[in-house]
C-alpha positions as CSV (number, residue, x, y, z in Angstrom):
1,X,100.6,-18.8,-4.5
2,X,99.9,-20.1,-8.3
3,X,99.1,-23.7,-8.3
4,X,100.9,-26.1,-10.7
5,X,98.8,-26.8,-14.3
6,X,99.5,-29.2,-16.8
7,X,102.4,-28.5,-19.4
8,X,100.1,-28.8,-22.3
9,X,97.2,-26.4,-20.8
10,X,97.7,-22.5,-21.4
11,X,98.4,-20.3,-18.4
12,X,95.2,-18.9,-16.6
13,X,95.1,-15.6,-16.8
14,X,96.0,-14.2,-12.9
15,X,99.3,-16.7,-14.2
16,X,99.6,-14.8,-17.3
17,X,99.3,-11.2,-15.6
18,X,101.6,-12.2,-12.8
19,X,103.9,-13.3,-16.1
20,X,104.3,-9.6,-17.3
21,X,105.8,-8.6,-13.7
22,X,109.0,-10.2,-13.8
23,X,110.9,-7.3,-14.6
24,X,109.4,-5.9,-10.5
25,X,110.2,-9.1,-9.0
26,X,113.7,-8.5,-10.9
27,X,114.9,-6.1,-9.9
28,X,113.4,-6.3,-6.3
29,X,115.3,-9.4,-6.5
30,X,118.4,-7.6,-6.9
31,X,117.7,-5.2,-4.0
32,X,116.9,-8.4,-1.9
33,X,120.2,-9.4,-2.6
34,X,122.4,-6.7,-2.0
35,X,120.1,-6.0,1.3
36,X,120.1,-9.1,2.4
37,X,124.3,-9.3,2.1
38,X,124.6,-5.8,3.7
39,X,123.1,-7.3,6.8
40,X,126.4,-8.8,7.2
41,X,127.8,-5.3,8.0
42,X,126.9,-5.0,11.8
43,X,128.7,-8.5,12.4
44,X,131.9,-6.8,10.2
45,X,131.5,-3.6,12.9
46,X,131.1,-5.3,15.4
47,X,134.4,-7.3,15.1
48,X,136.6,-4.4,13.6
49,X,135.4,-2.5,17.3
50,X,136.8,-5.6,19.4
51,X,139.7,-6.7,17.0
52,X,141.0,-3.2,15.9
53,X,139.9,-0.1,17.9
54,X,140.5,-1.5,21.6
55,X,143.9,-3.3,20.3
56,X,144.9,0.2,18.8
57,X,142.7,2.5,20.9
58,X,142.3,4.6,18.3
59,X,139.2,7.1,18.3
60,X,139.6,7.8,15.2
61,X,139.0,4.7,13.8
62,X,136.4,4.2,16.1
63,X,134.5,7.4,14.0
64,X,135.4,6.2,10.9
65,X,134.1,2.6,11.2
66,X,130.7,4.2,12.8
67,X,130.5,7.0,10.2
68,X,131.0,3.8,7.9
69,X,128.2,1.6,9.0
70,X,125.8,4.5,9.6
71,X,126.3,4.9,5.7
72,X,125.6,1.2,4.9
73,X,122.6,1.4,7.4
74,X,120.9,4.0,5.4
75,X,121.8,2.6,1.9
76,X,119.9,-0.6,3.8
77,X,117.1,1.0,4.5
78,X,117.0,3.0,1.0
79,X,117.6,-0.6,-0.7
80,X,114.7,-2.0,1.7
81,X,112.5,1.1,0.6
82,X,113.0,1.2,-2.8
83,X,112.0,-2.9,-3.2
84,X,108.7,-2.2,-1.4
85,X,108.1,0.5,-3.5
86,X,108.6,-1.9,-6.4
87,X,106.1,-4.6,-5.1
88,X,104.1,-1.9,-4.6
89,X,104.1,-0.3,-8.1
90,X,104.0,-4.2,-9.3
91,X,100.5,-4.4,-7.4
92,X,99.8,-1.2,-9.0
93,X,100.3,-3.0,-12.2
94,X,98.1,-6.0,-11.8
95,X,95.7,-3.7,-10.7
96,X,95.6,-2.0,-13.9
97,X,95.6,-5.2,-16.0
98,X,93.5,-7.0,-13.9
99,X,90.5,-5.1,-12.1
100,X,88.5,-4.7,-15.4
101,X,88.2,-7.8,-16.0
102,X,87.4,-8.9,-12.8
103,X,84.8,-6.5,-12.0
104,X,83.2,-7.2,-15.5
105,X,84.0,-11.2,-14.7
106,X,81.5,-10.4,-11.2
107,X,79.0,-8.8,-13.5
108,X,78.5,-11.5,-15.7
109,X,78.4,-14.2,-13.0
110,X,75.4,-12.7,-11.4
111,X,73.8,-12.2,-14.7
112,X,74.3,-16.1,-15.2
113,X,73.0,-16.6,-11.7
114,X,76.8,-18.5,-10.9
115,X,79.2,-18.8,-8.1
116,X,81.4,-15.7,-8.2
117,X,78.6,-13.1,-8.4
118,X,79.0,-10.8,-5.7
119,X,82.0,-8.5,-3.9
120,X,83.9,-11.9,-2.3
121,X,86.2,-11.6,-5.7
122,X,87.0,-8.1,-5.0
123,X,88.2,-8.8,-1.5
124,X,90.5,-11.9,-3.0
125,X,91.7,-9.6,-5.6
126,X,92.8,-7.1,-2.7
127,X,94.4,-10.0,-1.0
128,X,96.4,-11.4,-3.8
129,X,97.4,-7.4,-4.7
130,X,98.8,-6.9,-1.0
131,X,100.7,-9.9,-0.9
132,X,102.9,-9.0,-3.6
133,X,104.4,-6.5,-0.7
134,X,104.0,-8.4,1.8
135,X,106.5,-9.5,4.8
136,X,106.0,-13.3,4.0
137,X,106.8,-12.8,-0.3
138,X,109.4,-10.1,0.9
139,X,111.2,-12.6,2.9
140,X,111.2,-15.3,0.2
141,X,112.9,-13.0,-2.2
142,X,115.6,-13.0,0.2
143,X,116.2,-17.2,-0.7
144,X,119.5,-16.2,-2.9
145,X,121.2,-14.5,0.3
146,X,120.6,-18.0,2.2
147,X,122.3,-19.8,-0.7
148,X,125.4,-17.7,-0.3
149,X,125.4,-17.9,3.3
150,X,125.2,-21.7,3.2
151,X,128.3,-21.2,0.6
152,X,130.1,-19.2,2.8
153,X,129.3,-21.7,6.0
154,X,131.0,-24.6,3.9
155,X,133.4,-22.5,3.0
156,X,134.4,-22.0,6.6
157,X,133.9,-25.7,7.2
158,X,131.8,-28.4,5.5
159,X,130.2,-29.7,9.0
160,X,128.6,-25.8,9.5
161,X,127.2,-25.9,5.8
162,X,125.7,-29.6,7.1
163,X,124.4,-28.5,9.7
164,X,122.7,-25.8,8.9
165,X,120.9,-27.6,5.9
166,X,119.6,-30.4,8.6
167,X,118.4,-27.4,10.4
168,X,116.3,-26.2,7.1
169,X,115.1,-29.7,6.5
170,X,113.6,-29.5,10.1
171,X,111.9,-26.7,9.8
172,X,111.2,-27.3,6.4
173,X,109.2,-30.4,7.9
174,X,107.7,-27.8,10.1
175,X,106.1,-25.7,7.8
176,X,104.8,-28.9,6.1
177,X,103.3,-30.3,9.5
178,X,102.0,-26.6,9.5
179,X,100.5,-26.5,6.2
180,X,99.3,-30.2,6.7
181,X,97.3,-29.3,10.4
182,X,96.2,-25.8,9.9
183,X,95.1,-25.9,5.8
184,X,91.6,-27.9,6.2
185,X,90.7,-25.7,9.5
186,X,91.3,-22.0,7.8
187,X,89.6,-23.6,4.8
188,X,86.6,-23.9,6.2
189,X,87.0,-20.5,8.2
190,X,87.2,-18.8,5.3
191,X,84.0,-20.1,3.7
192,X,82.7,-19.5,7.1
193,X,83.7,-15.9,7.1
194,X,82.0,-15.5,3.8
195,X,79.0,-17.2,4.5
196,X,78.5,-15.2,7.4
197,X,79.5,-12.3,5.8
198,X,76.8,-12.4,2.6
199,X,74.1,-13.3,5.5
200,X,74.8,-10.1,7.3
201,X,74.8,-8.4,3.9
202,X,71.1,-10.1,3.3
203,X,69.9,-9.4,6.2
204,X,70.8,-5.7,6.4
205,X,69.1,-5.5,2.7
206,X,65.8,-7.0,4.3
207,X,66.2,-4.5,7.9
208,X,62.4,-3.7,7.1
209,X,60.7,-6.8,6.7
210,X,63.0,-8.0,9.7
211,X,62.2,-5.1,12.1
212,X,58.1,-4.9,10.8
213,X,57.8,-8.6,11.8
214,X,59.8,-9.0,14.7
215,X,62.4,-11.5,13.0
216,X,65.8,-9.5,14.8
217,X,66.1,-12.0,17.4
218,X,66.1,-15.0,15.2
219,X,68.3,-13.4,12.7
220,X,70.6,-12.4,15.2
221,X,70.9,-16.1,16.5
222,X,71.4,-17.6,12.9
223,X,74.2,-14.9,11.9
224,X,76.1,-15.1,15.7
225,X,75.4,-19.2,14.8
226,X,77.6,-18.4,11.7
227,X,80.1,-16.4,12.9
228,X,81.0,-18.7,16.3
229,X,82.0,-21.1,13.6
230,X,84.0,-18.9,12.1
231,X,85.9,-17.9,15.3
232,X,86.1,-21.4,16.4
233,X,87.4,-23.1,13.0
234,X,90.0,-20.0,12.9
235,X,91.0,-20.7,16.5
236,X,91.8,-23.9,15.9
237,X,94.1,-23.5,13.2
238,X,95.6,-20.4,15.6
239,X,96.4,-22.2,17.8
240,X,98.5,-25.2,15.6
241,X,99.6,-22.3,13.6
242,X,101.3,-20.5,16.7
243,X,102.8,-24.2,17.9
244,X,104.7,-24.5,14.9
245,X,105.4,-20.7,14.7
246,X,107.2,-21.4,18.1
247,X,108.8,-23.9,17.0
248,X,110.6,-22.7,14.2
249,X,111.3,-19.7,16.2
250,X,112.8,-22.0,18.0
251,X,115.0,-23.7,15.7
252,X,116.1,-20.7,14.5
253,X,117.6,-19.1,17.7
254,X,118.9,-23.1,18.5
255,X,120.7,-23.1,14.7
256,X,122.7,-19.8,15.7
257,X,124.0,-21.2,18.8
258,X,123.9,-24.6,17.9
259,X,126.6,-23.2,15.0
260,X,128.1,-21.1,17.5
261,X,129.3,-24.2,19.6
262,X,129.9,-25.9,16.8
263,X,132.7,-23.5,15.2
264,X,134.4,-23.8,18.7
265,X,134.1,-27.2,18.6
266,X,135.9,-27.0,14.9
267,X,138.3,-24.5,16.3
268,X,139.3,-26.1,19.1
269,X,140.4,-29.1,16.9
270,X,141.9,-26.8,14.3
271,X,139.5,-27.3,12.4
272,X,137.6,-23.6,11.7
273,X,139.3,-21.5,8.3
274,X,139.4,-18.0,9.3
275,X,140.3,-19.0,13.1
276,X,137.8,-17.9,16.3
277,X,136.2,-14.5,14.2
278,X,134.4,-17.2,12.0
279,X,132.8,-18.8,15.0
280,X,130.6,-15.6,15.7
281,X,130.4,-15.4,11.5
282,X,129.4,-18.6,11.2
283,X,126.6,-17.9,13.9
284,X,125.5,-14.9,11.7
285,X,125.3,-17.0,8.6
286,X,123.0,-19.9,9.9
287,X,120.5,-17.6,11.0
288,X,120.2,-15.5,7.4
289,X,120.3,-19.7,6.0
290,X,116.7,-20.1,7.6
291,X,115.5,-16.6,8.0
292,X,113.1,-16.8,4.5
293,X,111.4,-20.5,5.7
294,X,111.1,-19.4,9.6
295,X,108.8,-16.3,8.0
296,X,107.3,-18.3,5.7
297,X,106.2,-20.7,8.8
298,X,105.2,-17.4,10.9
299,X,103.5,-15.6,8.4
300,X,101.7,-19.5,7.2
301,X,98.5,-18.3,7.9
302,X,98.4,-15.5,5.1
303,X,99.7,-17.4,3.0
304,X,96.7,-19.7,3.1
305,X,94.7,-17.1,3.0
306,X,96.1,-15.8,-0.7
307,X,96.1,-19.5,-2.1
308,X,92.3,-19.7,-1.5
309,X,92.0,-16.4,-3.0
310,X,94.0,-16.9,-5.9
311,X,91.7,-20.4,-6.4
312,X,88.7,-18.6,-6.3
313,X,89.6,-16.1,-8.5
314,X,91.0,-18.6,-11.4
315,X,87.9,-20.5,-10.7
316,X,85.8,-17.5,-11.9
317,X,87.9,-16.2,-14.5
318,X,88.0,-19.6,-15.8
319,X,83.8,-20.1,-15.7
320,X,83.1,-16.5,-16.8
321,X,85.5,-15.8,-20.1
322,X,86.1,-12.4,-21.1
323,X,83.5,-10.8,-23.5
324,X,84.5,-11.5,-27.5
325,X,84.9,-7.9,-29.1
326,X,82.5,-8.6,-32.1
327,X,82.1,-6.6,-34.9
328,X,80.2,-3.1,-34.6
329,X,76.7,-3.3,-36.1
330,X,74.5,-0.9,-37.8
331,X,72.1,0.9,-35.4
332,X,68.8,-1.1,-35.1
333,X,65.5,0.5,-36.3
334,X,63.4,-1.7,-34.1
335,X,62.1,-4.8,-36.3
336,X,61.9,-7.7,-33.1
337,X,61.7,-11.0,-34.3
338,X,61.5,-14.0,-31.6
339,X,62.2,-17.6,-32.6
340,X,60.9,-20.3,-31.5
341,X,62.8,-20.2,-27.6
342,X,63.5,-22.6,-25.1
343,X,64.9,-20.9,-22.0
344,X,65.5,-21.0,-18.1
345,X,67.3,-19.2,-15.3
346,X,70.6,-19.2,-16.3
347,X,72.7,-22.7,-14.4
348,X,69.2,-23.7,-13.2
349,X,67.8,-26.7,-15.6
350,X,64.4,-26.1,-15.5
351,X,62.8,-24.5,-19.1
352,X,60.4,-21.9,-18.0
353,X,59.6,-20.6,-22.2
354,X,58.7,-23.6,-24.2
355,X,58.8,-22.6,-28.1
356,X,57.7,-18.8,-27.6
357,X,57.4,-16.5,-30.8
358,X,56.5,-14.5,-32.4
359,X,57.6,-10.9,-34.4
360,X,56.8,-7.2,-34.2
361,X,57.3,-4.5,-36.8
362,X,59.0,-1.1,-35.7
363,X,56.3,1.0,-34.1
364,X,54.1,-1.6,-33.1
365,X,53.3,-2.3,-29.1
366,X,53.1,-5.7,-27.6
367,X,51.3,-6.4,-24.2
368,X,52.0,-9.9,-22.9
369,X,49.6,-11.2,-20.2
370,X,49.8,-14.0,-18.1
371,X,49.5,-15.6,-14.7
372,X,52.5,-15.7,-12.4
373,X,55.0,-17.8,-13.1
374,X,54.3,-18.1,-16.7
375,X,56.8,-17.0,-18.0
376,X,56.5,-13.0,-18.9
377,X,59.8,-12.1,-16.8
378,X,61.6,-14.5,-18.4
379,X,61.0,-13.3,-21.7
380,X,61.9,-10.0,-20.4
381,X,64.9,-11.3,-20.0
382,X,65.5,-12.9,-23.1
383,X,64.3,-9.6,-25.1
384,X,67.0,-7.3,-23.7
385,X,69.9,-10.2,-24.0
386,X,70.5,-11.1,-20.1
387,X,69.7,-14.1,-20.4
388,X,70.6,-16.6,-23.0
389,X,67.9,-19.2,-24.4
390,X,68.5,-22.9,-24.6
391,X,67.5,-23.4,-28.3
392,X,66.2,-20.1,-30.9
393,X,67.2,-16.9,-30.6
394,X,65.9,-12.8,-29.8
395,X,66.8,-11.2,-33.3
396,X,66.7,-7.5,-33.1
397,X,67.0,-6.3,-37.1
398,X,68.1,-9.9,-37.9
399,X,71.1,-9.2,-34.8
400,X,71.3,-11.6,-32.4
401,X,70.1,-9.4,-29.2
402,X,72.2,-11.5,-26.5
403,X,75.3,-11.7,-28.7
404,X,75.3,-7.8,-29.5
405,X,77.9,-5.6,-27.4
406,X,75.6,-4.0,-25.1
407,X,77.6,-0.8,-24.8
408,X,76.8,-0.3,-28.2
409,X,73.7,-1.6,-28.5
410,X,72.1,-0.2,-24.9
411,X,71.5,3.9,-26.2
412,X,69.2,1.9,-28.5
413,X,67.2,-0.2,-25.9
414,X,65.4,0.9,-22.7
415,X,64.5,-1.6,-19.6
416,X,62.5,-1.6,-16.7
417,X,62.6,-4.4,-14.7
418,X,60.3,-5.6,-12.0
419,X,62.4,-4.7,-9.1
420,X,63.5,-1.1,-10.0
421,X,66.9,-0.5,-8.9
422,X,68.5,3.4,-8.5
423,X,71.9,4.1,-8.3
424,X,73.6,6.3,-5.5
425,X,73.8,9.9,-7.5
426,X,71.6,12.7,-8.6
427,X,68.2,12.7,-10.2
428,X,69.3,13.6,-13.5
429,X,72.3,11.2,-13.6
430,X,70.2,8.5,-12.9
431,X,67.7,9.3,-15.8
432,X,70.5,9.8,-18.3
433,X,72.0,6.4,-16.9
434,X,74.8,7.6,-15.6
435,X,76.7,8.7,-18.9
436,X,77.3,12.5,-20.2
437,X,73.7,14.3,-18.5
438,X,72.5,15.8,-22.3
439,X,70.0,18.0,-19.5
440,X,67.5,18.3,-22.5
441,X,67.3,14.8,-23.2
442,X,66.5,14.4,-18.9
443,X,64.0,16.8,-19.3
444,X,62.0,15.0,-22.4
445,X,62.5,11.9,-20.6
446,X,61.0,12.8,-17.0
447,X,58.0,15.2,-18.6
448,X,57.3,11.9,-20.7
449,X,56.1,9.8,-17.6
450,X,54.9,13.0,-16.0
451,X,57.6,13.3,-13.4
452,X,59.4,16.8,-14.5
453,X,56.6,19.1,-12.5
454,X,57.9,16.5,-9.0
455,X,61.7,16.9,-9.7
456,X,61.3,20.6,-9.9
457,X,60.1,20.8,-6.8
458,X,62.7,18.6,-5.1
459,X,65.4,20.7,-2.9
460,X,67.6,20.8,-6.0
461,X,65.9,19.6,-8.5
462,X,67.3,17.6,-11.0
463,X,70.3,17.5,-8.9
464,X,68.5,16.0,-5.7
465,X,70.8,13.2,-5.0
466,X,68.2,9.6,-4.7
467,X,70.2,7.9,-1.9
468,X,71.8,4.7,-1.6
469,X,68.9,2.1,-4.0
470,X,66.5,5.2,-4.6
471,X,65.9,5.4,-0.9
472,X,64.6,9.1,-0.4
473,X,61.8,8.5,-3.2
474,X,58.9,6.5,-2.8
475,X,57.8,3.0,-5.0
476,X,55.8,4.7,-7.0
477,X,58.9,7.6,-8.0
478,X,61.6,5.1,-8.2
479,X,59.8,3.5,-11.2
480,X,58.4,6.3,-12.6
481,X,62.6,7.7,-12.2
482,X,63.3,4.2,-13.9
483,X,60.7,4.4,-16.7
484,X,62.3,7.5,-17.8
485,X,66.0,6.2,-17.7
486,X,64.0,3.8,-20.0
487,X,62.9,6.2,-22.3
488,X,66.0,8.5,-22.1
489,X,67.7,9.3,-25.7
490,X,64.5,7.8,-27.6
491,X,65.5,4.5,-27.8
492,X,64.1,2.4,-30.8
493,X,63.3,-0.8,-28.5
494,X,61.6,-0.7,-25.4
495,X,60.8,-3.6,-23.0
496,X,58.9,-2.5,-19.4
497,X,58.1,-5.6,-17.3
498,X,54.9,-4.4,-14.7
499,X,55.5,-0.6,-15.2
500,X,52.8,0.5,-13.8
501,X,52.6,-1.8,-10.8
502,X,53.7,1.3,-8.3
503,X,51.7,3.8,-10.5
504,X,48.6,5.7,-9.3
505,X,45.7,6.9,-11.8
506,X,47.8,9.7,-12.9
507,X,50.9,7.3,-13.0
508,X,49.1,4.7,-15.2
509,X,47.7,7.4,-17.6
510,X,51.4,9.4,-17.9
511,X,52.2,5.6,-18.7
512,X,49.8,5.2,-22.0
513,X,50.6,8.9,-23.1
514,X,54.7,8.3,-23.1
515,X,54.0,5.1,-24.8
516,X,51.6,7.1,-27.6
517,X,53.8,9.3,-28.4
518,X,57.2,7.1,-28.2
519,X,55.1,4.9,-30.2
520,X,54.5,7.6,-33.1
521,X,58.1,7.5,-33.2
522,X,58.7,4.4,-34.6
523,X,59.7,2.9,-31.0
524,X,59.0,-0.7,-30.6
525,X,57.6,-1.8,-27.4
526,X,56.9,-5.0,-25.3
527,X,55.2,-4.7,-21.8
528,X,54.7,-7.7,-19.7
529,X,51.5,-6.6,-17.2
530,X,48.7,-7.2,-15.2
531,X,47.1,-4.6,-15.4
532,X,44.3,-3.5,-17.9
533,X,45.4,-0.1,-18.7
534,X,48.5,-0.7,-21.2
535,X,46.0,-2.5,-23.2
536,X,44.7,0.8,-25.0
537,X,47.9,1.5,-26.6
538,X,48.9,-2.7,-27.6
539,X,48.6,-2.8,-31.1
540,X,49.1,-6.8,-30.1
541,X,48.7,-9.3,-27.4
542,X,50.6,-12.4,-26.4
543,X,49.0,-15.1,-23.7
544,X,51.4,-16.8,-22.0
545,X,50.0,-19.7,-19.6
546,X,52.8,-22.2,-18.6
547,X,56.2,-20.8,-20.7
548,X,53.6,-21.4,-23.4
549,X,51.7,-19.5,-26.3
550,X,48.2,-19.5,-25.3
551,X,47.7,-16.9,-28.2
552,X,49.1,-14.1,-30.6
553,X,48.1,-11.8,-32.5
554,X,46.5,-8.4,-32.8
555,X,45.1,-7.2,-29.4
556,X,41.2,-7.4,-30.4
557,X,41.7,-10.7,-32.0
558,X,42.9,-12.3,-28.8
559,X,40.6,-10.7,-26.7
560,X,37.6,-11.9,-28.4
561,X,38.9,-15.5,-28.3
562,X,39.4,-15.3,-24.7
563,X,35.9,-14.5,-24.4
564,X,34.9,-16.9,-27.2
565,X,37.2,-19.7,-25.4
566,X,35.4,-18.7,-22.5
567,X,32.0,-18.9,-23.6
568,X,32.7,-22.6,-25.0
569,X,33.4,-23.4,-21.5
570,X,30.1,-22.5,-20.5
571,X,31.4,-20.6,-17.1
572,X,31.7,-16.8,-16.8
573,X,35.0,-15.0,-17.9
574,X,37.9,-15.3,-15.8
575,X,38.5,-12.6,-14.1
576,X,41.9,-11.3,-16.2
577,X,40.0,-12.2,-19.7
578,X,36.7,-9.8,-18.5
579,X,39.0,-7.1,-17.4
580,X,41.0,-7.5,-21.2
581,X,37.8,-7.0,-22.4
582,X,36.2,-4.3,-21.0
583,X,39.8,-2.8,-21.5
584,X,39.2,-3.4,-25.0
């Protein structure tokens, strides 16, 4: 399940939680073993039936030796009990040490915009979890009763212990022939099963557009195009898998009579210790020698399964390192200073900001205009610390924004991204981001943006769960919902990226009168738009054309050389410059 690594190379960390389990695997050991030698009991019943009760006909001793082996059956079954419990509570374990990291370890990958981003490493972490108690690691714990079975066959005679390891390198060979014909096959399955799986998921997310244009057929096609590869590619490897299955299956069953015949063989040259009660022991014995590979070959295709897992989870704890606990920092007042930065989607190459900067006092409200694609949700980005920048930095009170521990700096900062996202819970949690609902706080925050007078008259108010994305509220209520989780707690920075692009006339004016007052607060804001109606409130502007500064500076400055600039050009204003002026 772990793959080798270098001597000189620490472990990863899945090796080094798995590490701190020993004590589990242990003492399941231990149970493994005395389990795994009480299995010898039936055989011992079963000859003191023949060789002492029918000699002696005593029914008394028949009782006795039942009673007996009814005892050892339940301490079997307690023993068997109590080590999947411990597996169990050792899952429970990793769990705890474990699931933290990897959910944050998901979270940062799709911030980055990297492989590992979504719920496939939750599913692997399941899978490595329930192996731990599974049939096939179960079995393998069992290895140190097959070494003292294949004592006790030499014991008996040399040519029993032989013979039985011949029979363990065969099916040893097996499982290799298995793992060598059915590994490239379930492979690609399982990538197959993903990728069909994350279309599904995609599709599902995009049921409106699909079912509006008419695009079910040819989605269906695609995903069904997915998933027959899926069935075929695991097929195939079912169908080499259950071959060698059989096969060791059959080896197995040929070992216990092959030893059978063998010991009678022995005997009838005087050779067998222990005369004929050994032949039927020595039958017993090969079969526990070989038990713990014939499961590993039958159970092969879980096995697989959990190595791919376990790869794809080291992969992404290894590309997504666990957050550095910095020091705790003073809370910011709201002075923004932007370097000179160079920045781009996250693993993507391109440089979308070339040398943007520029710096705002506390208070003060910045409106950044711009084409698409210039830029303006980048620096969105950059300003709140999801993304990092290629070269300069986002300095919040001389703090590097993208370097400071978000839970302590978030109560500070509010965000409104493009695409407003709601989370699956009430009205007021959602506003109050999901920590401790200060109801007040809600309150200021909603009648801000103009939204309290609507929440009261939902079915339950500020209790009115939003459904699954926001789904029972329109466009234009999941952002206003999401300009007040913005606003919630008066936060000293503020960055809204096309806030009012779902707003009515109402919306938009709400807008400019939260932002008045916030801003007579001493909250700093930057608002990437459009639209012509922040511009009342910007103390400055910022032009971006290209991941480049057009121009800077205070918001009447830069509208009159648009329309200057636009004058020397001897053409009318463009159509965004006339609107920033008339704004103006």
């Amino acid at each position: 399940m772990t793959p080798a690594k270098p001597a000189n190379q620490p472990p990863s960390e899945l090796r080094a939680a798995l590490a701190t389990l020993k004590p589990y695997f242990r003492r399941a050991g231990i149970f493994s073993l005395l389990s795994g030698l009480l299995v010898l009991a039936p055989s011992g019943y079963m000859l003191e039936v023949y060789g002492r009760v029918v000699n002696s006909r005593s029914h008394t001793t028949l009782w006795m030796l039942t009673l007996l082996i009814l005892g050892v059956y339940i301490v079997m079954e307690l023993l068997e009990w109590a080590r999947s419990e411990m597996m169990r509570a050792a899952s429970v374990e990793l769990d705890e040490r474990l699931r933290g990291r990897i959910f944050h370890a998901i979270f940062d990958a799709n911030l980055r915009r990297i492989p590992g981003g979504t719920q496939q490493p939750l599913n692997d972490f399941k899978q490595v979890r329930e192996f731990l108690y599974s049939p096939v690691l179960l079995g393998v714990m069992e290895s140190p009763v097959s070494i003292v079975m294949l004592v006790l066959l030499f014991l008996i005679n040399p040519a029993l212990g032989w013979a039985a390891i011949a029979f363990a390198c065969v099916i040893t060979l097996v499982a290799w022939l298995n793992e060598r014909s059915t590994k490239p096959p379930l492979m690609q399955a399982n990538r197959a099963a993903i990728a069909a799986q994350q279309y599904a998921d995609g599709s599902l997310r995009n049921a409106e557009v699909i079912e509006s244009m008419g695009m079910l057929r040819d989605v269906h096609a695609r995903w069904m195009d997915k998933q027959r590869e899926f069935l075929n590619l695991q097929a195939t490897a079912s169908e080499a898998a259950g071959g060698f299955q059989a096969l060791s299956k059959f080896l197995q069953t040929t070992l216990s009579s092959g030893l059978l015949g063998l010991g009678c063989w022995l005997l009838l040259h005087g050779e067998l210790h222990g005369g004929d009660v050994m032949m039927i022991m020595a039958s017993v014995f090969g079969g526990r020698v070989v038990a713990p590979l014939v499961q590993a070959v039958t159970q092969w295709q879980s096995v697989v399964n959990v190595r791919d897992a376990w790869g794809r989870l080291d992969q992404l704890l290894a590309a997504v390192p666990a957050r550095p606990e910095n020091m705790a920092l003073p809370a910011p007042r709201g002075a923004l200073q932007v370097e000179p930065v160079v920045a781009g989607a996250p693993g993507g190459g391109a440089q979308i900001l070339r040398g943007v900067g520029f710096a705002l006092n506390p208070g003060e409200v910045l409106a950044v205009v711009g084409p698409s694609a210039s830029g303006k949700t980048t620096l969105a980005r950059l300003l709140v610390g999801i993304w990092p920048s290629m070269a300069g930095k986002v300095r919040l009170d001389g703090a590097d924004v993208f370097a400071w521990d978000k839970a302590e700096l978030g109560p500070h900062v509010g965000y409104l991204p493009q695409g407003v996202e709601l989370f699956d819970g009430s009205v007021a949690e959602n506003i109050a981001r999901f920590g401790e609902v200060d109801m007040a706080r809600v309150e200021e925050a909603a009648r801000a943006v103009g939204l309290h007078d609507f929440i009261l008259g939902l079915p339950q108010g500020y209790e009115t769960a939003v459904g699954a994305g926001g789904a029972r509220l329109s466009g234009g209520q999941r952002q206003r919902v999401g300009l007040a989780r913005a606003l919630y707690g008066n936060p000293v920075f503020v960055v809204l990226d096309e806030p009012n692009s779902s707003l009515d006339e109402e919306g938009d004016a709400a807008l400019a009168r939260a932002i008045q007052f916030m801003k007579s607060r001493g909250t700093t804001f930057v608002i990437m738009t459009h639209r012509t109606s922040v511009l009342a409130v910007a103390d400055k502007m910022l032009v971006l054309r290209d991941g480049q500064t057009q121009a800077f500076g205070p918001r009447d400055e830069v509208l009159a050389a648009l329309q200057q600039a636009a004058q020397q050009a001897q053409q009318p204003p463009a159509a965004p410059a006339r609107q920033l002026a008339t704004a103006a």
